[in-house]
N, C-alpha and C positions, 0 to 999 in steps of 0.2 A: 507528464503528459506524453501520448504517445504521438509520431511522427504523424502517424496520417490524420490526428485530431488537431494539432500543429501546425497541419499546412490545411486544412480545411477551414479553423479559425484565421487564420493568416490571408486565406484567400475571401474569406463571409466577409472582415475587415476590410481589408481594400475594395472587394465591390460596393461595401456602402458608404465608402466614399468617394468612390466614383459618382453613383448614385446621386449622392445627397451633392454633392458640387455640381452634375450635370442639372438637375433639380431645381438648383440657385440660378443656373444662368441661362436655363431657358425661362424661367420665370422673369426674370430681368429682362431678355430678350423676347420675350411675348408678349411681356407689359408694352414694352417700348414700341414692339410693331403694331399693337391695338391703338397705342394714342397717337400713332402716326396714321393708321388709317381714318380713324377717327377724324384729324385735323385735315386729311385729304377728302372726307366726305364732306365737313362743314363747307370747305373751301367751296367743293362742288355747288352744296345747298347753297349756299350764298347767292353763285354766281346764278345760278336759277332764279332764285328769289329777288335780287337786285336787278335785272332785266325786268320782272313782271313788276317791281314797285312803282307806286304812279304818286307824286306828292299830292294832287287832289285827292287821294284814297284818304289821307294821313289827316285827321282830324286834331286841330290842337286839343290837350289835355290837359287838365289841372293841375296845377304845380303841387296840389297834395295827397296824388296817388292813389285817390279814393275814387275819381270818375276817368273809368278805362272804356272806351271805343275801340269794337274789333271790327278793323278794318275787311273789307270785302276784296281778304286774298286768299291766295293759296295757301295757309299757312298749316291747315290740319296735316298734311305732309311732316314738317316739323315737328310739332307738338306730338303727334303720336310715336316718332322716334326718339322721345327723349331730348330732343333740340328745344332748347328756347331761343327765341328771336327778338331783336331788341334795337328799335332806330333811333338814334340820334340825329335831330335836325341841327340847320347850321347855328340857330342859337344854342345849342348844347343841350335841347331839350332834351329828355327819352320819351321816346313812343312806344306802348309795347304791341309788337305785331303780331302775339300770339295772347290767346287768353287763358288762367285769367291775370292779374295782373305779374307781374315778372319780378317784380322784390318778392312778392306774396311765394310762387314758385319757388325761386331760388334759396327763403328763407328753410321752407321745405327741403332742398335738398341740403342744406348746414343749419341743422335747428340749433336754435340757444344761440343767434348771431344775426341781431337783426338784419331783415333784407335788405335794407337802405345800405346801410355798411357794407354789406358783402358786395351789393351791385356795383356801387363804387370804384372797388377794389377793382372788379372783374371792367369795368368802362378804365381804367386806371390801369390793366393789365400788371398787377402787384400779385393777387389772388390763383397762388397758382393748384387751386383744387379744381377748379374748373379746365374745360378745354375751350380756347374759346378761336374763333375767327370772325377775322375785321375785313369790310366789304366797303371799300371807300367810293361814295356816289357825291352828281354834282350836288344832290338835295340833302345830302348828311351821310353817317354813317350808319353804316346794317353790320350788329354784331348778333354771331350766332355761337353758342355755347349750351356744354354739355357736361356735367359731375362725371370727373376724372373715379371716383367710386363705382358708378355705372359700367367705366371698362372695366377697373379690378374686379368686380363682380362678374363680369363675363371669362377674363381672363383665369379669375381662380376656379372658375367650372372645368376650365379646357383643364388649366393644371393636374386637377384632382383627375382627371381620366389619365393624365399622362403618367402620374403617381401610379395609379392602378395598374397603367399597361408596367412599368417599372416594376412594382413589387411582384407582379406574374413572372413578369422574366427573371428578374432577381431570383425568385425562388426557384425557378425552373435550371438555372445559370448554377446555384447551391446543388440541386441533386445533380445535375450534372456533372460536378465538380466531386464530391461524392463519390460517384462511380469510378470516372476516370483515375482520380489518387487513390482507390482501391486497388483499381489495376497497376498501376504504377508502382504503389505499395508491398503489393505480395508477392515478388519476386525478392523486394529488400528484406520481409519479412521472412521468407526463404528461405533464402541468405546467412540469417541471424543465428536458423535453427543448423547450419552445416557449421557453422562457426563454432556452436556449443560443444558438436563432434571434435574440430578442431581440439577445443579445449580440453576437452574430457581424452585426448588422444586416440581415439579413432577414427585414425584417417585413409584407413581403407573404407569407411564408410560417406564419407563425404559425396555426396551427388554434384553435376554441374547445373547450375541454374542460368536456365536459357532468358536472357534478357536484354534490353536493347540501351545503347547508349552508355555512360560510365557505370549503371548498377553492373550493364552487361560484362563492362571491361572488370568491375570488381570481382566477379563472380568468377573470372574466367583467372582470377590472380587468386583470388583464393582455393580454386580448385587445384591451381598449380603447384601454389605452395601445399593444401595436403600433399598433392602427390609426390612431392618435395620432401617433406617432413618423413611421409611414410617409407620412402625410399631411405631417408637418412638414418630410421628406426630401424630399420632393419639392416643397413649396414651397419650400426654400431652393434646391434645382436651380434651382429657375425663375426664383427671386429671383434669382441670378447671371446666366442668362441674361438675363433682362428689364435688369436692370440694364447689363447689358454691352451692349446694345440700345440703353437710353435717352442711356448716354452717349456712343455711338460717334456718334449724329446731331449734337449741337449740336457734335462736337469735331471730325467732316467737315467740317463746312461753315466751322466756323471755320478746319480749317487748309487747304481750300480756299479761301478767298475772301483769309486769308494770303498763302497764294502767289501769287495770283493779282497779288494788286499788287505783291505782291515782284517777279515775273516781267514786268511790264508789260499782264498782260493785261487790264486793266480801265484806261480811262481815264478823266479829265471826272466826271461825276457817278456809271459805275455804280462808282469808289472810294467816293467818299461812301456809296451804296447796300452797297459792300461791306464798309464799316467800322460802318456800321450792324447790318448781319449779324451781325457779328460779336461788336459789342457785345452782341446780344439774346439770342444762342446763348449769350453769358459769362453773362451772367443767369440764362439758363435753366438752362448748367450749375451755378453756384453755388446755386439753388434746387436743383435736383436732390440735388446732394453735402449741403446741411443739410437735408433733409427723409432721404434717407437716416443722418445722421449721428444726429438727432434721435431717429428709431427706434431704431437700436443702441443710444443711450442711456436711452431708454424701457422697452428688453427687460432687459439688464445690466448697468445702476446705478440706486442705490438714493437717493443724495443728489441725483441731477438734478429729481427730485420733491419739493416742500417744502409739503407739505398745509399748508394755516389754513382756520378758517370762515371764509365769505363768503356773500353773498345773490347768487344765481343772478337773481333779477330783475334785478340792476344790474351785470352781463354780460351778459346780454340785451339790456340798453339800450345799453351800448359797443357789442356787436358788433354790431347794427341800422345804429348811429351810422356804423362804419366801412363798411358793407356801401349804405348811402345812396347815395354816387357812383354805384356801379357799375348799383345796381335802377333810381336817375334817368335813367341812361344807357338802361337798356334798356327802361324806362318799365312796370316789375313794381312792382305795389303790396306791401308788408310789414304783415302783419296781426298782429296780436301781442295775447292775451289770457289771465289767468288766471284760476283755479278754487280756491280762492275767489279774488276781486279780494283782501282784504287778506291772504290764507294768509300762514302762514311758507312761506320757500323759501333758506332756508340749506342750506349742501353744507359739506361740507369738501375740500378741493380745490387744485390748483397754480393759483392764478390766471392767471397769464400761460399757462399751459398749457391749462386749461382754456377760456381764451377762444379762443384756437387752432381748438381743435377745434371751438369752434361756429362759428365762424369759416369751418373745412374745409365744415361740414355745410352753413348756410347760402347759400355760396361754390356750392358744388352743387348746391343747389335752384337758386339763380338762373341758373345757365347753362345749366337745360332747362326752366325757366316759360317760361309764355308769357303770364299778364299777375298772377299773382297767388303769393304765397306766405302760408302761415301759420303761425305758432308760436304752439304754445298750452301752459303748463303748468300743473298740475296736482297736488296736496297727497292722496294716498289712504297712509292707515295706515301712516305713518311715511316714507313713497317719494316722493321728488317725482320724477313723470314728464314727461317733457316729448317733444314730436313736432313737427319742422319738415316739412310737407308743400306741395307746388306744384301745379301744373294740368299740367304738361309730359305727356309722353306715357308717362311712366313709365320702369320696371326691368323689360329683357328676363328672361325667366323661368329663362334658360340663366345669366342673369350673379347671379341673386341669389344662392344661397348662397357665392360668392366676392366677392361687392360690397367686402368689407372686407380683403381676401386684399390683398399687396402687389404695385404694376405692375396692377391689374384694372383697367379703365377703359372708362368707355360710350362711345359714337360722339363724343363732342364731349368725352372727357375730359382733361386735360394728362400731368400723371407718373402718375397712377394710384397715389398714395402720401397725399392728403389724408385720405382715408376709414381707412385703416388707421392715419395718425397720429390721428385722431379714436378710433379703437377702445380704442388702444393707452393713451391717456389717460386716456379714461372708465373702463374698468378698472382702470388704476392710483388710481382716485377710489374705487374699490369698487362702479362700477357696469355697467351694461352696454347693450350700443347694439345696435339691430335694423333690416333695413331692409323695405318693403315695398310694395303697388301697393297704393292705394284704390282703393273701388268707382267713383267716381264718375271715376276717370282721375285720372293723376299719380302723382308718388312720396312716400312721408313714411318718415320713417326718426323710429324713436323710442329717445329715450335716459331713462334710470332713474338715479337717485342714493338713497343713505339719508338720509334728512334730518338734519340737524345739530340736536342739544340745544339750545335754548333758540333756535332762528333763525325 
């Protein structure tokens, strides 16, 4: 069943029980205020009627209910409302004050239960089909009673209008219900059909579906994610190609320069030169292949990673130490400072991985300085940030939001996979890396960690 037939029946259901239980207990409560009005009219009639009764009106009656005398009262008041009236003197007589006789009446309103019986009951106040009220005089008592049927008869008339106004709105309440989870509806429905894109993988075709509340917040994640996905789809295209690029070069030249000796055509020293070649391009492709292999393993496995605490200060200081040769070579100074001087600056972290990457990052400043580099980090509310920046001429503007992308690489860069093994690690550390141009000229890329408990 479909959702909006789901929440339409879901919703028909609980209206008709709302319905049918409000139903019940105005019925219950309408009864109850009718025979309390009722017993506040008697009340009234009474007291009317026991003011005007005069005992010389009240003619004695034959104890066998066969010779009734109607008194010269006001009594057709009564009698036309459904009230019968009924004295008892202080012998316990009954007089009846209305005609015609009142067992006769009453057996009328309870047929198949003689009158005699039922009036009883009702002078007995046992008989509770009746409504009845008691008017206590010095000359006897004036009781006046009414069949409790008579109000449910009235009461189920008002009912059944109230039924009616209920089932108009009830159903009015339905299509409106209707319409609104239509609307409601078809942005979910929407939704479903950019999903199937999703599915089918195109996700440059995915539309945003503009909608309010969490369909809206789904909508705006699933629009994300295609553009996520499709972004991903085409980096790994290019990841194959780039790849298929970087190793077609060093694997020409070597099985060029190969043959070449195999063939004779290199003598004397350019074999030397060309087994040098050859050697360098093996290098470069065995770098290549672990710097790729490195990644696949970074993206999907979980064990290649083996966090412990450590003090990031004292990785700083190894990879300075290894990065030394190369800044002596090229006669860049390494500046190195932090914030506080004694802060903690513990990480939790792969060491040997971790070092790596600063490794990559540093690796990078130095082969576009031109006489200086700086690393500086930094202890703020719970974060230790840290930024390696140089004086080089900076990050083309076109290449920064890809800097870390795999295969990206600037005018003077090698595989163009350091930076994204660096990405790919600080990540997996729980933190994240950024790159950027200072005002003052140069590039700094800055990376963020959570600081480790007690470091």
């Amino acid at each position: 069943m479909k959702l909006v037939h789901q929440i339409n029946l879901a919703f028909g259901i609980a209206l008709m029980l709302v319905l049918s239980v409000t139903a019940v207990v105005i019925h219950f409560v309408l009864l109850d205020h009718l025979i309390g009005s009722q017993k506040e009219d008697l009340k009234a009639m009474g007291a009317v009627m026991s003011a005007k009764l005069r005992v010389d009106t009240i003619q004695t009656v034959a104890t066998d209910w066969s010779s009734t005398t109607v008194p010269a009262l006001p009594v057709k008041m009564a009698d036309t409302s459904g009230v019968t009236a009924i004295f008892t003197d202080i012998q316990g007589k009954s007089v009846p004050v209305t005609a015609p006789n009142p067992a006769t009446k009453i057996a009328e309103a309870v047929k198949g239960v003689p009158g005699e019986q039922v009036f009883k009951g009702i002078i007995d106040g046992t008989d509770k089909r009746f409504i009845t009220s008691v008017s206590i005089m010095p000359q006897g008592t004036l009781t006046l009673l009414t069949p409790v049927s008579r109000v449910k008869t009235i009461e189920q008339a008002l009912l059944k209008r109230l039924l009616i106004i209920f089932g108009v709105g009830g159903a009015f309440m339905v299509a409106f219900s209707l319409f609104i989870t239509k609307k409601l509806i078809r942005p979910l429905m929407s939704l479903q059909e950019e999903l199937v894109k999703v599915k089918e993988r195109r996700f440059s075709e995915v539309r945003y579906i503009r909608a309010g509340g969490e369909i809206g917040s789904v909508a705006e994640s699933v629009y994300d994610m295609a553009g996520e996905l499709d972004r991903f789809n085409h980096v790994q295209k290019q990841f194959f190609q780039n790849a298929s690029h970087e190793l077609k070069t060093p694997l020409m030249s070597i099985a060029g320069y190969a043959e070449g000796i195999r063939d004779g055509v290199f003598e004397g020293e350019r074999i030397q030169k060309g087994l040098e070649i050859i050697i360098s391009e093996s290098g470069r492709l065995k770098k290549l292949v672990t710097e790729m292999t490195l990644l696949a393993k970074l993206d999907s496995e979980e064990d290649v990673f083996r966090k412990n605490a450590l003090s990031l200060r004292e990785l700083i200081t190894e990879a300075s130490e290894r990065m030394n040769p190369l800044l002596v070579k090229k006669g860049i100074r390494l500046r190195i400072d932090y914030d506080p001087p004694s802060g903690p600056f513990g990480v939790v972290a792969d060491r040997d991985k971790l070092l790596q990457a600063l490794l990559n990052v540093m690796s990078n400043a130095a082969r576009y300085a031109v006489e200086q580099i700086d690393v500086h980090a930094r202890f703020v509310e719970g974060q230790i940030e840290m930024t390696v920046s140089d004086d080089g001429p900076g990050i083309p503007d076109e290449l920064l939001p890809f800097l870390f992308h795999r295969f990206v690489k600037g005018k003077d860069g090698e595989s163009g996979l350091g930076l994204a093994i660096s990405r790919a690690i600080v990540e997996r550390c729980g933190g994240s890396i950024a790159a950027g141009n200072r005002q003052e000229g140069g590039a700094v890329i800055s990376l963020s960690f959570p600081a480790a408990a007690g470091r």
